[in-house]
N, C-alpha and C positions, 0 to 999 in steps of 0.2 A: 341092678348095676352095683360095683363092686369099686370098691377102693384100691387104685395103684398109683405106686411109684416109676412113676420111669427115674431109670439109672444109667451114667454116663460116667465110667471111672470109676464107679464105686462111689457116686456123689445125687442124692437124689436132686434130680435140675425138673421135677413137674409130679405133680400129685393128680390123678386124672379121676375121672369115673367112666369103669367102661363094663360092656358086659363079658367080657374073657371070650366069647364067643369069637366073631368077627377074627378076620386077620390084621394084627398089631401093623401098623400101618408107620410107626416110627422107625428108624435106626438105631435107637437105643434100646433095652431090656425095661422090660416091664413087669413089675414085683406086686403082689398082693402085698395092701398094709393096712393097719390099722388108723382108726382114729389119733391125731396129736405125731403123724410124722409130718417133716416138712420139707420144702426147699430148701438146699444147705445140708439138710443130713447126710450122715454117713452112712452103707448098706455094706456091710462087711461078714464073711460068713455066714450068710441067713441071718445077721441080727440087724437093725437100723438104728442107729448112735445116734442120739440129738446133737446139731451143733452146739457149738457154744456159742453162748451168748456173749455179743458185741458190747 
């Protein structure tokens, strides 16, 4: 199992583990990512921008 982003606007709104296999079963885009992305980020040209912190 693999680390993704789901993406909605360009806003990661869910950090999942899935196996890429399977058919993505959500309505939003779903992005390999690494450890330390989060809810709140920004996914913008293949890069993911940390929010900023509150």
């Amino acid at each position: 199992m693999e680390r993704y982003a789901v993406i909605d606007n360009g806003t990661v709104t869910n950090v999942v583990l899935w196996d890429g296999e399977t058919e993505w079963g959500g309505a939003d885009q779903a992005v390999p990512c690494p450890e330390g992305v989060n809810i709140g980020d920004t996914y913008q040209d293949g890069e993911f921008i940390p929010a900023e912190p509150e």
